[in-house]
C-alpha atoms as one frame of an Amber mdcrd trajectory, in Angstrom:
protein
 173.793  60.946  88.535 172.887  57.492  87.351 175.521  55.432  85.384 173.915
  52.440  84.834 169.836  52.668  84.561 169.389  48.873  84.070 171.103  47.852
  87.551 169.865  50.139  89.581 166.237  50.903  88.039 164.585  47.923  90.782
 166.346  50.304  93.536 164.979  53.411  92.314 161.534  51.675  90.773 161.056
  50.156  95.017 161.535  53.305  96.825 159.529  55.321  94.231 156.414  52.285
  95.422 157.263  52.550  99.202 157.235  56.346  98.506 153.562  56.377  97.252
 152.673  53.429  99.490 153.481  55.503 102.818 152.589  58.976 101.182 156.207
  60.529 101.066 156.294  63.211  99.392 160.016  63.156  98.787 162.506  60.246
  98.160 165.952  60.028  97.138 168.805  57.372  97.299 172.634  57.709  97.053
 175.182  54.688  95.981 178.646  54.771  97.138 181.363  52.045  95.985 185.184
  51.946  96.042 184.939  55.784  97.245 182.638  57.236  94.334 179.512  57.736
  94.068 178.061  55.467  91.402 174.226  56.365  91.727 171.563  59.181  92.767
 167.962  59.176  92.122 165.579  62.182  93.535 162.060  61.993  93.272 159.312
  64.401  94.670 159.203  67.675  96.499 159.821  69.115 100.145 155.578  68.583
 100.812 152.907  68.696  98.830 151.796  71.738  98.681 151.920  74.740  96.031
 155.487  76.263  95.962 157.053  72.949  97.345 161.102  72.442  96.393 162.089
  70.189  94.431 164.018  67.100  96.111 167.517  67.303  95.037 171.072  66.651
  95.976 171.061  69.742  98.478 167.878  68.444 100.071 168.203  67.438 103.881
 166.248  64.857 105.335 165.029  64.524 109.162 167.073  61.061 109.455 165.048
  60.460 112.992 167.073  57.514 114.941 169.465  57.480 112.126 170.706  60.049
 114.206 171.771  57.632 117.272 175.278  56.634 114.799 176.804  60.133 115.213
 175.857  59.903 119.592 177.475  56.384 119.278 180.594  57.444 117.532 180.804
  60.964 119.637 181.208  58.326 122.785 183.730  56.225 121.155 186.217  59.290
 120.710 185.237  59.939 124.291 186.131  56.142 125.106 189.183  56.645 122.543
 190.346  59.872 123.875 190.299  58.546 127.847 187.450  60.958 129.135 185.503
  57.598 129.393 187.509  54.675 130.801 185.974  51.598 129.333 183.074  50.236
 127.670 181.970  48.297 130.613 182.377  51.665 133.174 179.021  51.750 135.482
 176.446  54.573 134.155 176.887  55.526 137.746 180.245  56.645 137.096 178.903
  59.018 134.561 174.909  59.897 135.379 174.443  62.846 138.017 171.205  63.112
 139.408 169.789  59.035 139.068 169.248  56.428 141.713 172.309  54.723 141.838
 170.938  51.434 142.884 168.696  51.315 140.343 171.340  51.906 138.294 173.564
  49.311 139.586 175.257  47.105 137.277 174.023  48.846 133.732 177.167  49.624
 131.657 177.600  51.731 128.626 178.074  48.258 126.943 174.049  48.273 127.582
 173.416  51.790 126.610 175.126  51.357 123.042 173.723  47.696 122.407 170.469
  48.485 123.431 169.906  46.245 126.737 169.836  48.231 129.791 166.919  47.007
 131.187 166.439  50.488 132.688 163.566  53.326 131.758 164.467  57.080 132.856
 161.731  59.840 132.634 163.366  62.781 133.274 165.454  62.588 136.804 163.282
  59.140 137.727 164.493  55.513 136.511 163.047  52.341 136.987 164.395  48.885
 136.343 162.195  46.686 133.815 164.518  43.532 133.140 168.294  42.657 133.968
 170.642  44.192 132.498 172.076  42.498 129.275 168.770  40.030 128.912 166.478
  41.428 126.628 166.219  44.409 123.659 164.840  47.372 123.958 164.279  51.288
 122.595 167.442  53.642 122.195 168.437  56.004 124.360 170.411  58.504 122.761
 169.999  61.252 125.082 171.334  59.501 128.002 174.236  58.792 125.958 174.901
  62.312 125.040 174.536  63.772 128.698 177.481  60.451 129.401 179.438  62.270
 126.778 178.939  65.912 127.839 179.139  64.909 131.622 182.592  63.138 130.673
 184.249  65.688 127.972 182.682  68.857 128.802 181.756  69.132 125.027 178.191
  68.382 123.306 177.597  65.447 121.038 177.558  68.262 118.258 180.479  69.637
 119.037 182.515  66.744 119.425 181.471  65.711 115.876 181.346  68.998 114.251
 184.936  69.395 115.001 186.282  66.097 114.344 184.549  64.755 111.344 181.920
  67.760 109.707 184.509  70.122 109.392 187.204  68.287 108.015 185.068  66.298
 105.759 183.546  70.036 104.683 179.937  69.177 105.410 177.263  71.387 104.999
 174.264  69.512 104.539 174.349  67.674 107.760 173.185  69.805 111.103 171.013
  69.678 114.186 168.930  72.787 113.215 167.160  74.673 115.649 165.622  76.938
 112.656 164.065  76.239 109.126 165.607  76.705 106.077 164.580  76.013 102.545
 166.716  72.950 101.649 164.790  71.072 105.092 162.292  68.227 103.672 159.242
  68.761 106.086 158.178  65.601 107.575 154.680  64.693 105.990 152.476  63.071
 109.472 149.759  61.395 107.336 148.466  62.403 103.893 146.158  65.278 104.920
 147.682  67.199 107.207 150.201  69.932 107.313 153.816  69.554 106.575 155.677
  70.153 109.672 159.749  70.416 110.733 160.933  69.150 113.916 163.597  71.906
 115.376 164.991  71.523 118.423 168.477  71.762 120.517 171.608  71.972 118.513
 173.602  69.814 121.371 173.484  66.915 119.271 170.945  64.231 120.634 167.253
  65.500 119.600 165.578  64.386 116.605 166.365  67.243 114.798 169.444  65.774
 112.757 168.795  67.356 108.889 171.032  65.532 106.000 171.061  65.390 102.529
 171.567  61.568 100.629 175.222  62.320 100.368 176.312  63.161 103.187 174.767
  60.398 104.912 176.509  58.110 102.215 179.508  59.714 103.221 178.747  59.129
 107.007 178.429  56.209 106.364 181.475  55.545 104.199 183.590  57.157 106.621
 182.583  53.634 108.852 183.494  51.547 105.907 186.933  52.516 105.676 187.714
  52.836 109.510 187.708  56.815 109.563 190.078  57.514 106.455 188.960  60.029
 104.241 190.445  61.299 101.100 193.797  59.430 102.198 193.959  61.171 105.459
 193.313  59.301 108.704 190.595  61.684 110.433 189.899  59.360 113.531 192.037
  56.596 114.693 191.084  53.353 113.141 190.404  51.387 116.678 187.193  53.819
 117.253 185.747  52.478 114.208 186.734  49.181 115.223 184.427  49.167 118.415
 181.733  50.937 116.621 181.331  48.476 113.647 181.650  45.082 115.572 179.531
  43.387 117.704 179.107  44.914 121.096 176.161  42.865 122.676 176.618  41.332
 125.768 176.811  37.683 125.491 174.434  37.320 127.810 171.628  38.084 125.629
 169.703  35.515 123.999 171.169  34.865 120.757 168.003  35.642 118.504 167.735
  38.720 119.518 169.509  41.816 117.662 173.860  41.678 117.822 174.700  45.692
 117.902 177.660  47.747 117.748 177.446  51.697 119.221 173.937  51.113 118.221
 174.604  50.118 114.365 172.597  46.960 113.775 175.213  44.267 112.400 174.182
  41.279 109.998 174.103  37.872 112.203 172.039  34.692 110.567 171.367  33.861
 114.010 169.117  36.626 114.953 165.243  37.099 114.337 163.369  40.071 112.820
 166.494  41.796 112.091 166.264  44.884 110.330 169.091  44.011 107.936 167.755
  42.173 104.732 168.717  37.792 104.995 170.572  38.458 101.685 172.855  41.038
 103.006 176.485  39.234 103.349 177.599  38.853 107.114 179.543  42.005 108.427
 177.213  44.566 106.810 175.490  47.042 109.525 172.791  49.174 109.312 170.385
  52.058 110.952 167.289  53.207 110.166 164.944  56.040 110.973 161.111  56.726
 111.595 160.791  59.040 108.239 162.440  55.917 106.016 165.802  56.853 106.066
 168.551  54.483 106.295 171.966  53.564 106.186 173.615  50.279 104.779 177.125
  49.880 104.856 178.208  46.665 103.053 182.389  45.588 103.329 181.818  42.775
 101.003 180.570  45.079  98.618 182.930  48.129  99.374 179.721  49.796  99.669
 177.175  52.107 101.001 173.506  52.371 100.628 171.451  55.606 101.773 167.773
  55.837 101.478 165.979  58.769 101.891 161.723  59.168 102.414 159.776  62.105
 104.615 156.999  60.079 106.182 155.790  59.369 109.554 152.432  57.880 108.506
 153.937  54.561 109.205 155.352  55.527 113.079 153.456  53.001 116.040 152.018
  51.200 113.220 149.833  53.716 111.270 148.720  52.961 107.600 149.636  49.341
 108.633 152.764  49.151 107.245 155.296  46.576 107.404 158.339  48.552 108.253
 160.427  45.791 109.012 159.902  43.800 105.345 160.162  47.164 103.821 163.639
  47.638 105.155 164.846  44.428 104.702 163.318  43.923 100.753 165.000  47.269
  99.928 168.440  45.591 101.514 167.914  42.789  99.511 167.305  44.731  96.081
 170.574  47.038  97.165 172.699  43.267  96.999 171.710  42.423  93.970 171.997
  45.487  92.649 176.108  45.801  94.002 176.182  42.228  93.007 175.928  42.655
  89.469 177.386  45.884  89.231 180.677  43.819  90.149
């Protein structure tokens, strides 16, 4: 679907470069606005070798940390639903296993926002900084054991039941097996195609989703969990989800998060979201090149799709962060004249 070629041609004409530039061999973007979907592009196949699919609307990309979103809204119906008593409740509370005075003072507020200060290998942690003073990597699977310790229910189930089912997704799962609508992840430009499958609980980089469903995810946010007029989740979840959940005690160039959505802030350096994106729009983005933009201003959502990891810990010497934040930039002006 493409309804107008001449706005959205610089979207479609940019991800088909950064395609070829990082040696994708698939690509695809989706274009939500007031509820409908108002563009698609597709471009490529599943890999590049003989017999390859076709990249289409039923094609599901490895999203990679894309994937943290549906941990971070899992624990906000577990904060919603009273399993977890409050955003600033001790890990402690919630963590079996870890040294609680190492632990000490880290929150969930820290988990979600990115700032625990804390590094766990396995059963071990260690303390690297103070809690709530510097960024660092996600942690998603600490986060879903917090959920399954406190609910009794995986990160998967939680969401399968309250969002996949009644939104009649099929193109979004953790798979544990391949299929032939995956997109295999393409490591550099000569080697094999491979698929990462792993556990179905919910928190492994194994998340699998077509362009429209992530649009969808992510449209879901927009309008505070309604969906097709009915209310799916209550409207104070998204609330927490969407808005700025940093600690104030972080230095204020440094990223503003919500449950682990980046949120546009003119204060803060080397943000992933693009400087022309309006204030209010958030954002996540994945090692393969898929992403999420949700923009309020706009009514609008933004999914890119791409299958390559030949840019991950700096290969091919790619500028990840300009790419994401130029293809932001093009998706405003794009919305921008479309209204």
């Amino acid at each position: 679907m493409n309804l107008n070629n001449n706005i959205f041609s610089t979207l479609d004409e940019y991800t088909e470069q950064i395609q070829n530039r990082i040696a994708a061999s698939a690509g695809a973007l989706c274009v939500i606005k007031d509820n409908k979907i108002i563009h698609e592009w597709y471009s490529g196949f599943h890999h590049f070798h003989k017999g390859a699919r076709k990249t289409g609307a039923e094609s599901q990309f490895n999203v990679y940390s894309t994937r943290v979103t549906y941990v971070g809204l899992a624990a906000a119906i577990a904060l919603y639903d009273g399993y977890i008593e409050s955003l600033d409740s001790l890990l402690s509370e919630y963590l079996v296993g870890f040294d609680n005075d190492i632990l000490g003072n880290t929150t969930l507020r820290h988990l979600v926002t990115r700032t625990t200060g804390l590094q766990f290998k396995g059963k071990s942690v260690v303390k690297g900084f103070v809690s709530g003073t510097a960024f660092e990597g996600k942690k998603p699977e600490i986060l879903a054991a917090i959920v399954k310790n406190a609910t009794g229910k995986t990160v998967s189930e939680i969401i399968n039941e309250r969002v996949f089912k009644p939104m009649n997704f099929t193109r979004t799962e953790w798979r544990t097996e391949g299929k032939e609508t995956l997109v295999c992840d393409i490591n550099d430009p000569h080697s094999f195609p491979t698929l990462r499958l792993e556990s179905n609980e919910g928190s492994d980089r194994n998340l699998y989703v077509s362009a429209r469903e992530l649009a969808h995810w992510g449209n879901l946010h927009l309008n505070k969990g309604m969906y097709e007029g009915k209310q799916l989740l209550p409207e104070k979840v998204f609330d927490i989800v969407t808005s700025v959940q940093t600690p104030d005690s972080l230095p204020v160039h440094l990223p503003r998060l919500g449950f682990f959505w980046w949120i546009q802030n003119s204060m803060v350096e080397s943000c992933e979201i693009g400087p022309s994106l309006p204030e209010q729009t958030f954002q996540i983005l994945g090692a393969s090149g898929c992403s999420c933009t949700v923009i309020p201003k706009h009514n609008a959502v933004v999914v890119r799709m791409t299958n390559s990891l030949w840019t991950f810990g700096g290969k091919n010497n790619f500028d990840y962060l300009s790419d994401i934040q130029e293809f932001g930039n093009l998706a405003e002006d794009a919305l921008r004249k479309w209204s």
